[in-house]
mmCIF file of the N, C-alpha and C atoms, coordinates in Angstrom:
data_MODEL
# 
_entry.id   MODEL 
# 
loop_
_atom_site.group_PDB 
_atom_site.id 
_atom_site.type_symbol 
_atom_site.label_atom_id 
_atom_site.label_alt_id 
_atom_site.label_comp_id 
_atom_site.label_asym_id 
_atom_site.label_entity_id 
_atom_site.label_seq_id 
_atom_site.pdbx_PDB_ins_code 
_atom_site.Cartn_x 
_atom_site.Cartn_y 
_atom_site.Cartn_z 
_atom_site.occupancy 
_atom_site.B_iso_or_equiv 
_atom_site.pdbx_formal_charge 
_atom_site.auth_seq_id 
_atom_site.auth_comp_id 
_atom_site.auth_asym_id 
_atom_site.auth_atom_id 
_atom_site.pdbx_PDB_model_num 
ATOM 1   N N  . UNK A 1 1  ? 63.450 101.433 18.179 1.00 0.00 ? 1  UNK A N  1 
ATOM 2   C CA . UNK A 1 1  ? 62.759 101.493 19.456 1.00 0.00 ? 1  UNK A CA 1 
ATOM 3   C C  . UNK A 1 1  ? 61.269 101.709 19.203 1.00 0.00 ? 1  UNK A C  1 
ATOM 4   N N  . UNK A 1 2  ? 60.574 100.949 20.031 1.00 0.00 ? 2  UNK A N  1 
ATOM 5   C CA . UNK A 1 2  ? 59.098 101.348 19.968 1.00 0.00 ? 2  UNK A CA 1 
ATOM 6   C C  . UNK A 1 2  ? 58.593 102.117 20.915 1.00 0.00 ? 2  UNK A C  1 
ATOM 7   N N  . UNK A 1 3  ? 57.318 102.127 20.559 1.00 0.00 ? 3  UNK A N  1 
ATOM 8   C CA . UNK A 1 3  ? 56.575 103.019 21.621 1.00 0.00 ? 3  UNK A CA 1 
ATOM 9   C C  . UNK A 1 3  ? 55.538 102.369 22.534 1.00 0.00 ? 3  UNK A C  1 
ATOM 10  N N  . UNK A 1 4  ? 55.166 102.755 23.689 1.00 0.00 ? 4  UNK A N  1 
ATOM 11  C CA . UNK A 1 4  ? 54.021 101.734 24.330 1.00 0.00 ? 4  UNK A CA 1 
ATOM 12  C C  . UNK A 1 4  ? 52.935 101.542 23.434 1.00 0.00 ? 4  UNK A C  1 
ATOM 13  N N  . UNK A 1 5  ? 52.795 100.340 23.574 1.00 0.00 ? 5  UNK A N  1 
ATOM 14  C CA . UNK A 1 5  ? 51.380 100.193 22.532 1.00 0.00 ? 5  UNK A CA 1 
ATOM 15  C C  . UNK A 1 5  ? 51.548 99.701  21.503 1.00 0.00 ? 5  UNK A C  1 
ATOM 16  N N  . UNK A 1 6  ? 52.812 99.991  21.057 1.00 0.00 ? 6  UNK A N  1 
ATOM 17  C CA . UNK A 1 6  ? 53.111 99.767  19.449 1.00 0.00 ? 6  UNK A CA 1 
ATOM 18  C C  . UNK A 1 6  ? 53.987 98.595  19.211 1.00 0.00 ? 6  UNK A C  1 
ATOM 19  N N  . UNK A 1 7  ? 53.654 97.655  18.335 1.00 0.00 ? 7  UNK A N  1 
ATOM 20  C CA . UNK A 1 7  ? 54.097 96.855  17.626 1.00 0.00 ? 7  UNK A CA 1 
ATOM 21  C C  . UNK A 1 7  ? 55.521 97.036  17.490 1.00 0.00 ? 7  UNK A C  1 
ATOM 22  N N  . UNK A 1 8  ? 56.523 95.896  17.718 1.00 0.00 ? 8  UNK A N  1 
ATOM 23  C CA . UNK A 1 8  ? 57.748 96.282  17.333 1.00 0.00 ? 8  UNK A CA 1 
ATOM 24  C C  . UNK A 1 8  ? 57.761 95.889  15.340 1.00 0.00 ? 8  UNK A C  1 
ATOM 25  N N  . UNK A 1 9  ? 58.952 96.070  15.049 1.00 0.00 ? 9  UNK A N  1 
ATOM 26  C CA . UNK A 1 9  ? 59.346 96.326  13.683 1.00 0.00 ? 9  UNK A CA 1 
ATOM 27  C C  . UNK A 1 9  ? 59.810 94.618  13.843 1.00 0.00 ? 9  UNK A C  1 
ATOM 28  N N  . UNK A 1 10 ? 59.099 93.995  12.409 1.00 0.00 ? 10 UNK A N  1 
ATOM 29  C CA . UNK A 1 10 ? 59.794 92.655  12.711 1.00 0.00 ? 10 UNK A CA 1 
ATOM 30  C C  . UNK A 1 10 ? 60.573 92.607  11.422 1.00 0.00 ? 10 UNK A C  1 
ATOM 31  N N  . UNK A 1 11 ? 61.992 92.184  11.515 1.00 0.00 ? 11 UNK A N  1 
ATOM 32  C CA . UNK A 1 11 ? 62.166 91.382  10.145 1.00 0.00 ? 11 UNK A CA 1 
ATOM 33  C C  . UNK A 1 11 ? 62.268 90.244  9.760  1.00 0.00 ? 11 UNK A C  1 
ATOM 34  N N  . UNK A 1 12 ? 61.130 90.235  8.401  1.00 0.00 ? 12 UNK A N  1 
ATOM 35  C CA . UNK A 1 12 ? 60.555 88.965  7.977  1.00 0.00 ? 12 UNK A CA 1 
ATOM 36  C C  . UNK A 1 12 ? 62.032 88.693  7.276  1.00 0.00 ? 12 UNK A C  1 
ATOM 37  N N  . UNK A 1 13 ? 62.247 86.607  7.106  1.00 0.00 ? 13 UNK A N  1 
ATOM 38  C CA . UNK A 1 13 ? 62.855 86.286  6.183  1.00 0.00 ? 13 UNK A CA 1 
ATOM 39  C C  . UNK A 1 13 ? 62.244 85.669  5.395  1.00 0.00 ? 13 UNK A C  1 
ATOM 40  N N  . UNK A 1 14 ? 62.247 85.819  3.983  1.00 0.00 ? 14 UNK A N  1 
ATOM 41  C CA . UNK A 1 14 ? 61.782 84.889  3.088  1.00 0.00 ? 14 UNK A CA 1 
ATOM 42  C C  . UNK A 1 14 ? 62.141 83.373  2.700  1.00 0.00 ? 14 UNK A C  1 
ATOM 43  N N  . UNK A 1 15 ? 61.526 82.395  3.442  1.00 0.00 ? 15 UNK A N  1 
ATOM 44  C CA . UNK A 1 15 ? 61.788 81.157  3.276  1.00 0.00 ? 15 UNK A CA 1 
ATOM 45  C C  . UNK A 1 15 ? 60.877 79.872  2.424  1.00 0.00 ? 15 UNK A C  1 
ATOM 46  N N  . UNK A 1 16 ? 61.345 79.281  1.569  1.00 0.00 ? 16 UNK A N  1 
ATOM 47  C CA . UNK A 1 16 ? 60.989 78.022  0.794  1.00 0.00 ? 16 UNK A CA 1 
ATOM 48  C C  . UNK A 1 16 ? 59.775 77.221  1.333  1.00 0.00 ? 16 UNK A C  1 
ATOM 49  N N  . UNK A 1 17 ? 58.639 77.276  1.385  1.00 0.00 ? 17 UNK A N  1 
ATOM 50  C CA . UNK A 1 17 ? 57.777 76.665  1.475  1.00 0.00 ? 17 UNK A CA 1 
ATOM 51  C C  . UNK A 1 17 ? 56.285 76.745  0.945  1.00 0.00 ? 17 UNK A C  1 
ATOM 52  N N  . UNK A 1 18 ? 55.763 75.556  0.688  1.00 0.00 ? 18 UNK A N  1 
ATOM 53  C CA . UNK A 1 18 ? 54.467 75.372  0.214  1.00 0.00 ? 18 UNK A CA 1 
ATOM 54  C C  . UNK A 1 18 ? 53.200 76.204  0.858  1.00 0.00 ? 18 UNK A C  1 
ATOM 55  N N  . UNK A 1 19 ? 53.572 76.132  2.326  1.00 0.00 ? 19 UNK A N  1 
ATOM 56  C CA . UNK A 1 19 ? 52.552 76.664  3.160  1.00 0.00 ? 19 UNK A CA 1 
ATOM 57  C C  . UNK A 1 19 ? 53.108 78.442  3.259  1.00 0.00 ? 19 UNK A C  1 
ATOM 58  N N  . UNK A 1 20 ? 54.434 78.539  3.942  1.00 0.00 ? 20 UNK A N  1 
ATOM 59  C CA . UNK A 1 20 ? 54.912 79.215  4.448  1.00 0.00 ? 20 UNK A CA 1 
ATOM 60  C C  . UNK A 1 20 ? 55.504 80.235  3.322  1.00 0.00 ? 20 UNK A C  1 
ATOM 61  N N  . UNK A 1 21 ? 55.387 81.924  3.710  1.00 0.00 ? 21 UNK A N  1 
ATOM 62  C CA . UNK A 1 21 ? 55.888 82.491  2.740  1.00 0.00 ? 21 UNK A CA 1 
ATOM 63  C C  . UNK A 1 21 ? 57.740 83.215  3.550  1.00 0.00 ? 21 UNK A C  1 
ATOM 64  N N  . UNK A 1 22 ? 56.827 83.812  4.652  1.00 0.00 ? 22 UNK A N  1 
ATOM 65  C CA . UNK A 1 22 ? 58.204 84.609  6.015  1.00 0.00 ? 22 UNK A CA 1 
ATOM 66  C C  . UNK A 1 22 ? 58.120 84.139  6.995  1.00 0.00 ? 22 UNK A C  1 
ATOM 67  N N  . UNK A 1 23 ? 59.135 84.204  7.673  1.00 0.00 ? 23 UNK A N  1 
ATOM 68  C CA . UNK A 1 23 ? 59.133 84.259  8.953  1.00 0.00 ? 23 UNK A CA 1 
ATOM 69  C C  . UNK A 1 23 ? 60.094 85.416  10.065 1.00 0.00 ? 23 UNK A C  1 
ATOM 70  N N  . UNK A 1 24 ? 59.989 85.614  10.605 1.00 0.00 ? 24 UNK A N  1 
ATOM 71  C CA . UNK A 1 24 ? 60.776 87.130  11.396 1.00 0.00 ? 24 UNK A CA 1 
ATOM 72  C C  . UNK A 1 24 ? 60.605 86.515  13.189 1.00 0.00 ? 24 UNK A C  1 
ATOM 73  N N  . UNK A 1 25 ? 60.833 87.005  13.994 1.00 0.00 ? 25 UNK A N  1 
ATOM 74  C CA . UNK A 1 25 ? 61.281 86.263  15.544 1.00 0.00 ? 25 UNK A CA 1 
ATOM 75  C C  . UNK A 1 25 ? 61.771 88.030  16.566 1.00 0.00 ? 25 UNK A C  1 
ATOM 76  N N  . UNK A 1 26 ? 60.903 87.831  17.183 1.00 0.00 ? 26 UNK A N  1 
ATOM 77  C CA . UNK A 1 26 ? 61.480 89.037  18.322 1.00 0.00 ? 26 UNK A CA 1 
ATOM 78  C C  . UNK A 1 26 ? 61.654 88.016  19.145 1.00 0.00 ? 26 UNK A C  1 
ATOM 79  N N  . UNK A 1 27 ? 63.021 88.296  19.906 1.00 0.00 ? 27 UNK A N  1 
ATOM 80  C CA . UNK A 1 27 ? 63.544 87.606  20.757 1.00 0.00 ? 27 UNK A CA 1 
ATOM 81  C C  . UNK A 1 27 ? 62.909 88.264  22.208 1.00 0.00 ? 27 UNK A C  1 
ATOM 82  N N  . UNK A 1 28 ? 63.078 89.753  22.212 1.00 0.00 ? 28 UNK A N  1 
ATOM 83  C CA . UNK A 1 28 ? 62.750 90.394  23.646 1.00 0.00 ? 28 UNK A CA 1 
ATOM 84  C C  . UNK A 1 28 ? 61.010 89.424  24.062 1.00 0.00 ? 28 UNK A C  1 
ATOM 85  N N  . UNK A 1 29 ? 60.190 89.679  23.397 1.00 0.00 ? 29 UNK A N  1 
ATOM 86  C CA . UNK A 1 29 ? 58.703 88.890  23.621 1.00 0.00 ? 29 UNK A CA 1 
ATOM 87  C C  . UNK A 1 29 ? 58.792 87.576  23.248 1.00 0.00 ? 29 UNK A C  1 
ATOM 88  N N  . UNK A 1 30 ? 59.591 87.061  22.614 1.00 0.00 ? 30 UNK A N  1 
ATOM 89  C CA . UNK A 1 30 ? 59.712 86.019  21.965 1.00 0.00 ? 30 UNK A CA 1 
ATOM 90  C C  . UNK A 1 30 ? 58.052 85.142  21.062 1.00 0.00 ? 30 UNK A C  1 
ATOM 91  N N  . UNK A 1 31 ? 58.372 86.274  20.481 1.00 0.00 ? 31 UNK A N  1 
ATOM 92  C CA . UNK A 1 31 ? 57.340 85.810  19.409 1.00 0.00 ? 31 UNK A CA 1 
ATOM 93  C C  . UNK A 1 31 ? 57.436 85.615  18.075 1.00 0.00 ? 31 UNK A C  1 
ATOM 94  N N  . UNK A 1 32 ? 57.398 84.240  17.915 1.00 0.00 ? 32 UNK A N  1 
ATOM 95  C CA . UNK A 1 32 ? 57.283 84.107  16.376 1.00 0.00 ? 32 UNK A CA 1 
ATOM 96  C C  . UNK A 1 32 ? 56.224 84.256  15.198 1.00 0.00 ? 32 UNK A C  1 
ATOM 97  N N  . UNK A 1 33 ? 57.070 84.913  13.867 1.00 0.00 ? 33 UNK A N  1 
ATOM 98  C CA . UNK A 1 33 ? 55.795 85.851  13.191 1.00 0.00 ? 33 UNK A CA 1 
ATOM 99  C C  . UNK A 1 33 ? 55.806 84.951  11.699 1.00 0.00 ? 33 UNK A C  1 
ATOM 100 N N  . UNK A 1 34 ? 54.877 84.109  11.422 1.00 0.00 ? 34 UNK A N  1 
ATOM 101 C CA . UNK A 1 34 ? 54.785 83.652  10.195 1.00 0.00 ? 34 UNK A CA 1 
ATOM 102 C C  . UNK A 1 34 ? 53.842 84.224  9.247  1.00 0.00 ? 34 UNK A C  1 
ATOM 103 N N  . UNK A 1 35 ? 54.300 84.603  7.977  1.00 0.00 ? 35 UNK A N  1 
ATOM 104 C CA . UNK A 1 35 ? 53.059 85.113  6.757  1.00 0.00 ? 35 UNK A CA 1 
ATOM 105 C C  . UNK A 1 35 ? 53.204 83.633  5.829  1.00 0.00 ? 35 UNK A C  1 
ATOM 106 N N  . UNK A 1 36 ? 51.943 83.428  5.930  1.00 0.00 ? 36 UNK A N  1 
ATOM 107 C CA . UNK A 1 36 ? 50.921 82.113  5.118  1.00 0.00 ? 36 UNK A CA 1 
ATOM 108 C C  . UNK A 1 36 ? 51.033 83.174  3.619  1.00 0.00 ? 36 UNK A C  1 
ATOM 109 N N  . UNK A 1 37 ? 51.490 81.862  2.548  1.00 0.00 ? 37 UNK A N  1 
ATOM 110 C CA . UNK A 1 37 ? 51.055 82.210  1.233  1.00 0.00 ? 37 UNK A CA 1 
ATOM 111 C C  . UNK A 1 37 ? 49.737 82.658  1.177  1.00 0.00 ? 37 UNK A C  1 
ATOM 112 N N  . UNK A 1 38 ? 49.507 83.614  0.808  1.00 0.00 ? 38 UNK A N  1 
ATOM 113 C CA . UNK A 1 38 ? 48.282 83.734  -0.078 1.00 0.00 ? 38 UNK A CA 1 
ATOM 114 C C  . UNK A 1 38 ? 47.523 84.137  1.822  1.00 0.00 ? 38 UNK A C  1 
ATOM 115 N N  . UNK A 1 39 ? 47.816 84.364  2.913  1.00 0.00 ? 39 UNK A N  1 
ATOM 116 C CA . UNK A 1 39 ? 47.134 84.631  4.068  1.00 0.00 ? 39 UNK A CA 1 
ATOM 117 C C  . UNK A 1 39 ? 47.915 85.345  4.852  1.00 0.00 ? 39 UNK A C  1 
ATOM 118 N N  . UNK A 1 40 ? 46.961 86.037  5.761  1.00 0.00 ? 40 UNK A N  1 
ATOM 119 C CA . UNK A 1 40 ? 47.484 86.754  6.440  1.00 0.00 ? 40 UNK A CA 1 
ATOM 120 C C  . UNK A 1 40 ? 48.866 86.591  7.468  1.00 0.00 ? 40 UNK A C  1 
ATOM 121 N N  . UNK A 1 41 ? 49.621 87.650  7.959  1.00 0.00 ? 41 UNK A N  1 
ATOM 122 C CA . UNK A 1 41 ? 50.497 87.116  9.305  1.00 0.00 ? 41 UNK A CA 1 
ATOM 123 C C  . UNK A 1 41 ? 50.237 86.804  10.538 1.00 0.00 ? 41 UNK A C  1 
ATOM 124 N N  . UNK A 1 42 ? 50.806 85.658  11.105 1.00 0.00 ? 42 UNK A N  1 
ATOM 125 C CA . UNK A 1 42 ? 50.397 85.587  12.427 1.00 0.00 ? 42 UNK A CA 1 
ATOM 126 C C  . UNK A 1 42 ? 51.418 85.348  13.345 1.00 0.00 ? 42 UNK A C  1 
ATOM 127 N N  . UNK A 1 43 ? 51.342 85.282  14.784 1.00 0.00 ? 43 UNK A N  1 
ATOM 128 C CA . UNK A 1 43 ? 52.624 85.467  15.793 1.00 0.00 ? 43 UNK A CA 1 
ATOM 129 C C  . UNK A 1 43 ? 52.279 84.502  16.649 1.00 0.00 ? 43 UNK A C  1 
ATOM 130 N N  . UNK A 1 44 ? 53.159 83.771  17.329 1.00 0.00 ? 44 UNK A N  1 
ATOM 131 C CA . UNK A 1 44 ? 52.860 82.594  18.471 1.00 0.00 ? 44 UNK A CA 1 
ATOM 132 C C  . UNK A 1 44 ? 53.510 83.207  19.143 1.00 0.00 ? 44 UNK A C  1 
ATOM 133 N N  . UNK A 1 45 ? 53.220 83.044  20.452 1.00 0.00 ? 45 UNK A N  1 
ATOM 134 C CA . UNK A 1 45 ? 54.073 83.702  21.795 1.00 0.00 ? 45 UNK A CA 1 
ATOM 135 C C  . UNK A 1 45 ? 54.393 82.760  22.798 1.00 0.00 ? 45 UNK A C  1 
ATOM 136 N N  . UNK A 1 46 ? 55.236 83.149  23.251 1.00 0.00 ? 46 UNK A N  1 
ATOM 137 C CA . UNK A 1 46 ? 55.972 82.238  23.535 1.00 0.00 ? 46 UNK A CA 1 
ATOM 138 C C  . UNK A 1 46 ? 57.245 81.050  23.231 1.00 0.00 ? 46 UNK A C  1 
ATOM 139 N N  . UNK A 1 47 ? 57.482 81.259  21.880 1.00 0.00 ? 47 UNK A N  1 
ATOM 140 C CA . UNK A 1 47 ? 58.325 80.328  20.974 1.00 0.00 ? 47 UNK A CA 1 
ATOM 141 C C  . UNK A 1 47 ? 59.779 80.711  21.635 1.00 0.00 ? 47 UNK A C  1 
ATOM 142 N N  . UNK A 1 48 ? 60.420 79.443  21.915 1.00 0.00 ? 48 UNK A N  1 
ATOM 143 C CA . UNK A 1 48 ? 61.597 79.623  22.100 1.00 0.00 ? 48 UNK A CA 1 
ATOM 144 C C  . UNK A 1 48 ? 62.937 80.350  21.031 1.00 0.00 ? 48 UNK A C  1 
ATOM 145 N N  . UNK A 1 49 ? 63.742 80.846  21.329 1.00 0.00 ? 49 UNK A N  1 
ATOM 146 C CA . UNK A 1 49 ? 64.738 81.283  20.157 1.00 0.00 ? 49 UNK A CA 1 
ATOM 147 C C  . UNK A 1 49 ? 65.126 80.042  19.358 1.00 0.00 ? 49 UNK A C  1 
ATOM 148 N N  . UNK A 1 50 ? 65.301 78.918  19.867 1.00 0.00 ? 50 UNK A N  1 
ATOM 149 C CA . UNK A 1 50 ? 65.775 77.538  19.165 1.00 0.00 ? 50 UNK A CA 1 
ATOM 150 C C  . UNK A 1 50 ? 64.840 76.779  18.463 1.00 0.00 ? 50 UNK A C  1 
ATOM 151 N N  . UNK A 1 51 ? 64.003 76.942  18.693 1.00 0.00 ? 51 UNK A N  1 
ATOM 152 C CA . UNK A 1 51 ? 62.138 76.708  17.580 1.00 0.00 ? 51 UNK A CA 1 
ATOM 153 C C  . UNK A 1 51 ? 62.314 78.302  16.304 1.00 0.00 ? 51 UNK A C  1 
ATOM 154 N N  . UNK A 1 52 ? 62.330 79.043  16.603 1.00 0.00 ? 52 UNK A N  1 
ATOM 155 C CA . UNK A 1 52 ? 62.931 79.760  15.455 1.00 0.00 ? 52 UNK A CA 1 
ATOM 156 C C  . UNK A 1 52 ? 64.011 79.462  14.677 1.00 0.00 ? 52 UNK A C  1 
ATOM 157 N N  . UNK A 1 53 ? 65.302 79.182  14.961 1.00 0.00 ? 53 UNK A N  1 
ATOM 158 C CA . UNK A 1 53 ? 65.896 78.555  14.599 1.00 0.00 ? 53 UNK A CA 1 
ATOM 159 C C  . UNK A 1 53 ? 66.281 77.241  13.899 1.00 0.00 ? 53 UNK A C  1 
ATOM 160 N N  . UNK A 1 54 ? 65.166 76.521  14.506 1.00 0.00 ? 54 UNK A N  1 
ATOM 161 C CA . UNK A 1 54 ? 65.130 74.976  13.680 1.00 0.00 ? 54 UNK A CA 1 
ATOM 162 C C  . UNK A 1 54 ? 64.540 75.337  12.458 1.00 0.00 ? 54 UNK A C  1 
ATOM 163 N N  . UNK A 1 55 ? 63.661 76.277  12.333 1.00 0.00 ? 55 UNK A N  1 
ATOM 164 C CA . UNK A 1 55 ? 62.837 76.962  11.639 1.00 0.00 ? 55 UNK A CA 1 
ATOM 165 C C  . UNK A 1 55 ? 63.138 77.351  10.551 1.00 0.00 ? 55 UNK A C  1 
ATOM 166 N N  . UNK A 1 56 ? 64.211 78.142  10.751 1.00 0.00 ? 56 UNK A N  1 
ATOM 167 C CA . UNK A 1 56 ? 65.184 78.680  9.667  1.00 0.00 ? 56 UNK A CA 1 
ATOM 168 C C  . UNK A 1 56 ? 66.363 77.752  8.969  1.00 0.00 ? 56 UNK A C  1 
ATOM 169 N N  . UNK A 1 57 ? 66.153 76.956  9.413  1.00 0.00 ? 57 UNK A N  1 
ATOM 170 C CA . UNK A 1 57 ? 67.436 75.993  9.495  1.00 0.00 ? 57 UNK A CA 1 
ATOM 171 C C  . UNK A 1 57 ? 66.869 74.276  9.073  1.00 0.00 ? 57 UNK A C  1 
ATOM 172 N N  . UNK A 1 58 ? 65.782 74.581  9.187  1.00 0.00 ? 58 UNK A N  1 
ATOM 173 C CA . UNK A 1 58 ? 64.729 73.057  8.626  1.00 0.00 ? 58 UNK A CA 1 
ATOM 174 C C  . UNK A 1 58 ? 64.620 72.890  6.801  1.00 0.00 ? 58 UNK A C  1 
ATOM 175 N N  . UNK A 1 59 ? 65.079 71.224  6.573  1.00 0.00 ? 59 UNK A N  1 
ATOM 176 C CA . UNK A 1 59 ? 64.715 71.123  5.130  1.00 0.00 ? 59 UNK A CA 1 
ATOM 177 C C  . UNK A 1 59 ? 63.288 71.704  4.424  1.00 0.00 ? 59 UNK A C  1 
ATOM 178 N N  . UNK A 1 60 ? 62.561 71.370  5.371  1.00 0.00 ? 60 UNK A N  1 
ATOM 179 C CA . UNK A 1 60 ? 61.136 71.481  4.827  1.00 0.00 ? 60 UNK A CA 1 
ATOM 180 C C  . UNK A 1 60 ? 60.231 72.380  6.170  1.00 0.00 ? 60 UNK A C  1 
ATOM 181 N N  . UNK A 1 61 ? 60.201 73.693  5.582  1.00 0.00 ? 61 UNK A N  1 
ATOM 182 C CA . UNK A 1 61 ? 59.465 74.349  6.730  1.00 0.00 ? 61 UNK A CA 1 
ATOM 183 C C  . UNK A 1 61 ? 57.996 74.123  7.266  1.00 0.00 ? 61 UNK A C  1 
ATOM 184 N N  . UNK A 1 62 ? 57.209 73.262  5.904  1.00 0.00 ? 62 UNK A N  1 
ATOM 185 C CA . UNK A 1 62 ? 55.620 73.385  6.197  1.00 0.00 ? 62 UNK A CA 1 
ATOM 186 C C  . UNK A 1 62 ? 55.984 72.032  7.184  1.00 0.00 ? 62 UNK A C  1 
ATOM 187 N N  . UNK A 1 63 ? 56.527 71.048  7.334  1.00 0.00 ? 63 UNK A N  1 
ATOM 188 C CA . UNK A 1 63 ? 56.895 69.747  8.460  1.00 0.00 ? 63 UNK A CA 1 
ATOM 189 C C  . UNK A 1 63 ? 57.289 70.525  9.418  1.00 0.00 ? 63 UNK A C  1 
ATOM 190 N N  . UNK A 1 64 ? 58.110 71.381  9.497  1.00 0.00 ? 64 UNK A N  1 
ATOM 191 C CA . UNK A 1 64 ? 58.503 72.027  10.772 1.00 0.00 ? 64 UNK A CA 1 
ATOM 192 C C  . UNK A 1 64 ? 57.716 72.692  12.003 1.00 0.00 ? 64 UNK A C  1 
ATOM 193 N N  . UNK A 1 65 ? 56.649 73.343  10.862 1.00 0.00 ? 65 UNK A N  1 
ATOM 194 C CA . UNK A 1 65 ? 55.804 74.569  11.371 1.00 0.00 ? 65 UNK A CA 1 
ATOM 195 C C  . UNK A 1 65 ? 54.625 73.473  12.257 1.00 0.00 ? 65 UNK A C  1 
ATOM 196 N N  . UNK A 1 66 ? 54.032 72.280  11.027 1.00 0.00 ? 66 UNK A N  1 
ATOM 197 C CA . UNK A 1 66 ? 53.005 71.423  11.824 1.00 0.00 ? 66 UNK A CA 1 
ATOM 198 C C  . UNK A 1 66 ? 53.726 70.599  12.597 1.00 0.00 ? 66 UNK A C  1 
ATOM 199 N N  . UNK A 1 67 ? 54.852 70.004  12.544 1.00 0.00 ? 67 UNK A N  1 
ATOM 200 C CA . UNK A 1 67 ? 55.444 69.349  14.036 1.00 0.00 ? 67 UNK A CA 1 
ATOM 201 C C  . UNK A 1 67 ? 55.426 70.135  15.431 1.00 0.00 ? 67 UNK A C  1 
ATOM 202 N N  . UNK A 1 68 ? 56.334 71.045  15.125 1.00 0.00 ? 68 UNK A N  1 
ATOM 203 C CA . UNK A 1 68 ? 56.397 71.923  16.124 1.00 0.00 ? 68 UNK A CA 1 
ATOM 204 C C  . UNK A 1 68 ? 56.172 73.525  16.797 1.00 0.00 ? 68 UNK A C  1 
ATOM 205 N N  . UNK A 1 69 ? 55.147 74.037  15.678 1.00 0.00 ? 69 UNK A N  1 
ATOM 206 C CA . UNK A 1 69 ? 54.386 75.202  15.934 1.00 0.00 ? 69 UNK A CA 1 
ATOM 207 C C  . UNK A 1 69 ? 52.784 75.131  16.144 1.00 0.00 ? 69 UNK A C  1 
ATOM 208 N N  . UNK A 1 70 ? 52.258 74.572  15.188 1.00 0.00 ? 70 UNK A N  1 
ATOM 209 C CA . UNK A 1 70 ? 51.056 74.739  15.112 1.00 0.00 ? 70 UNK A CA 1 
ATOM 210 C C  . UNK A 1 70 ? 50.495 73.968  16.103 1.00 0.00 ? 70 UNK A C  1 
ATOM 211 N N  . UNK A 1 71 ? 49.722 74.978  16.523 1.00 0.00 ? 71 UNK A N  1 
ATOM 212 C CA . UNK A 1 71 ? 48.878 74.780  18.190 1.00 0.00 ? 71 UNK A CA 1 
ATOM 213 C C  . UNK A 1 71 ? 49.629 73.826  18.888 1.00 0.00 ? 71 UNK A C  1 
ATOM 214 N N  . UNK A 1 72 ? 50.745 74.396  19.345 1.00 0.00 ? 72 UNK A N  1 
ATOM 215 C CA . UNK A 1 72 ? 51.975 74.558  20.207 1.00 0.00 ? 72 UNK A CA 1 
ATOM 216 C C  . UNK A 1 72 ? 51.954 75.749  21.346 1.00 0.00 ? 72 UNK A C  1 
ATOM 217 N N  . UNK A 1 73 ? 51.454 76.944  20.729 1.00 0.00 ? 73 UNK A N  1 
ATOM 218 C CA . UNK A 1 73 ? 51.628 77.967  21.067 1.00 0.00 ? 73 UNK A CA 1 
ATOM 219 C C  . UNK A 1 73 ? 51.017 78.781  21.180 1.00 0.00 ? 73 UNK A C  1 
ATOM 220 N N  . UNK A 1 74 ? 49.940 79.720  21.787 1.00 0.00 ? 74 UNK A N  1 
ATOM 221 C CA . UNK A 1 74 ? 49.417 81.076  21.605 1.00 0.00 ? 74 UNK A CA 1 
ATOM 222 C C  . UNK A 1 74 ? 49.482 81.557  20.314 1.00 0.00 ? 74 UNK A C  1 
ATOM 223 N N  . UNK A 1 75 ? 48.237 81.836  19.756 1.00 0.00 ? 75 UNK A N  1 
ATOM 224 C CA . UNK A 1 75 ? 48.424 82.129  18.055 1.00 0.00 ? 75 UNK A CA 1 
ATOM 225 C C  . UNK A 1 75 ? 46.978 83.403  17.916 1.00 0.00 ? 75 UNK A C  1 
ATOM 226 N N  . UNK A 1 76 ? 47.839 84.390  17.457 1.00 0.00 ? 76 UNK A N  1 
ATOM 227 C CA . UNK A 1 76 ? 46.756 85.808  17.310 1.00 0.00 ? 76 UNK A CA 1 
ATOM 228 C C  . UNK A 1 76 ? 47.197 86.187  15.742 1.00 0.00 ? 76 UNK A C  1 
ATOM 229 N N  . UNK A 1 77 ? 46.479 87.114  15.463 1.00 0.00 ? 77 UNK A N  1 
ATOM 230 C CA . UNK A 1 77 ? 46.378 87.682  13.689 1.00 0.00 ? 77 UNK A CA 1 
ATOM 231 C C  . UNK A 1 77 ? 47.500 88.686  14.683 1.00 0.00 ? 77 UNK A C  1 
ATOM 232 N N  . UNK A 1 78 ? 48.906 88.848  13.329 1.00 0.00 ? 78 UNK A N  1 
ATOM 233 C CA . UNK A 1 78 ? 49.202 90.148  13.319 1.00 0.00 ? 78 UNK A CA 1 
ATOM 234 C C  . UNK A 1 78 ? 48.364 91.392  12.994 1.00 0.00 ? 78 UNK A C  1 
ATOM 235 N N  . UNK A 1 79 ? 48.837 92.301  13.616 1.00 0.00 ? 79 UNK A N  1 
ATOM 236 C CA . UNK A 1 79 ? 48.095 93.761  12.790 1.00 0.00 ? 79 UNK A CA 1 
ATOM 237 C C  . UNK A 1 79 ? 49.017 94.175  11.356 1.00 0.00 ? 79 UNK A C  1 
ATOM 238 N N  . UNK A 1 80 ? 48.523 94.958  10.774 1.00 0.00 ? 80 UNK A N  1 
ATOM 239 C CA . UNK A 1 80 ? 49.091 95.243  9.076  1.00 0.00 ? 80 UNK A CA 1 
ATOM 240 C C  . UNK A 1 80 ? 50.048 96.053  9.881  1.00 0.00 ? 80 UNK A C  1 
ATOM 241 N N  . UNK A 1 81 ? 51.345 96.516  8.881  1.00 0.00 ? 81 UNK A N  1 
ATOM 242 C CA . UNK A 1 81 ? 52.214 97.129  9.403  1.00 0.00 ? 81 UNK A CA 1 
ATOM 243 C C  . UNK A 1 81 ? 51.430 98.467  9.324  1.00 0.00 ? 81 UNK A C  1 
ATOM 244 N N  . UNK A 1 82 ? 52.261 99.310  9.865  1.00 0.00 ? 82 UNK A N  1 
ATOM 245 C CA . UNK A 1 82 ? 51.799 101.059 9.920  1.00 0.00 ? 82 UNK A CA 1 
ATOM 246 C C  . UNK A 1 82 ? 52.485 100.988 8.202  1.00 0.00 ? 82 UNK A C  1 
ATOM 247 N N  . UNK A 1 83 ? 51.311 102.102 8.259  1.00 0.00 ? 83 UNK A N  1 
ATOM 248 C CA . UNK A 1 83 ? 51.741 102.784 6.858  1.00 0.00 ? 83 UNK A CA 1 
ATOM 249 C C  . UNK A 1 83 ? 52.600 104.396 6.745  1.00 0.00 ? 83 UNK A C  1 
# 
């Protein structure tokens, strides 16, 4: 459970790609959370549960992400997790 204000807890999965290192999905906001190799995390809002899913479930995630994420969607920098 979170607190107002606060970031929920996401869990990242580690998936196969050139571009892509994780990805993690809150369903309640429905926001999807990708960490870029070598770059920071970021969250689109708005992503359907089944765009996560293709996601996880796609041969090739960096085709997936530029077909059907990238500037698709509302896109902000995650914050670092709490320490």
């Amino acid at each position: 459970m979170t607190m107002p204000g606060q970031q929920p807890v996401v869990k990242m999965m580690p998936v196969d790609g050139k571009l892509v290192e994780s990805v993690g999905y809150v369903m309640a906001s429905r926001r999807l959370y990708i960490k870029f190799r070598g770059a920071r995390t970021m969250y689109f809002e708005g992503v359907p549960g089944f765009r996560y899913q293709g996601f996880l479930n796609a041969p090739r995630k960096d085709a997936y992400y530029h077909t059907y994420i990238k500037e698709r969607f509302l896109t902000k920098e995650a914050p670092p997790p709490p320490v």
